[in-house]
C-alpha positions, 0 to 999 in steps of 0.5 A: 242948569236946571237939573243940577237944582233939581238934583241939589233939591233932592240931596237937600230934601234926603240930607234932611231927612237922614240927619234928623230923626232916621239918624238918631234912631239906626244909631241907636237901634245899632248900639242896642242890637250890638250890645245884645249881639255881643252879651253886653261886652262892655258892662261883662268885660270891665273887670277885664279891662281894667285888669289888662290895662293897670297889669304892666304899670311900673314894670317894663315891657318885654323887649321891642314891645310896648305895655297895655298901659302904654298902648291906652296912653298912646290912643288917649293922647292921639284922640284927645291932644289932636282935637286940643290943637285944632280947638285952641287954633280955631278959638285963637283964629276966630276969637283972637289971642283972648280966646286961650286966656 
């Protein structure tokens, strides 16, 4: 099938393209008109955060709800334990039982 290797050319050669450089600029042109856009959240609302995450620490959490520091617990150990596991398991798989050590 002549088209289907035509058809893989053209992915590859456009796959190519759009990972390299295109990539690296929209992902960085993106964050930069973001944080224009928004007036640098991330650097004006610092305080804020910090604030909002340590207010509830050592104190309990209203009934039938959980803390702000709670909630960052929960999301940090979802993102951070899940990608432990599956680099433990694939270094043990293809590095053998040495690989945790």
């Amino acid at each position: 099938m002549q088209w289907l290797d035509s058809l893989n050319d053209i992915v590859n050669v456009v796959n190519n393209y759009l990972w390299s450089y295109v990539l690296i600029a929209l992902l960085i042109g993106l964050g930069l008109w973001f944080t224009i856009r928004t007036k640098f959240v991330q650097i004006r609302c610092l305080g804020e955060m910090f604030r909002l995450v340590g207010e509830c620490v050592g104190s309990a959490p209203r009934p039938g709800h959980i803390s702000t520091f709670q909630a960052f617990c929960v999301s940090t150990a979802s993102r951070v334990g899940v990608g432990n596991i599956a680099g433990i398991a694939i270094a043990v798989v293809l590095g053998g039982p040495g690989a945790v050590f």
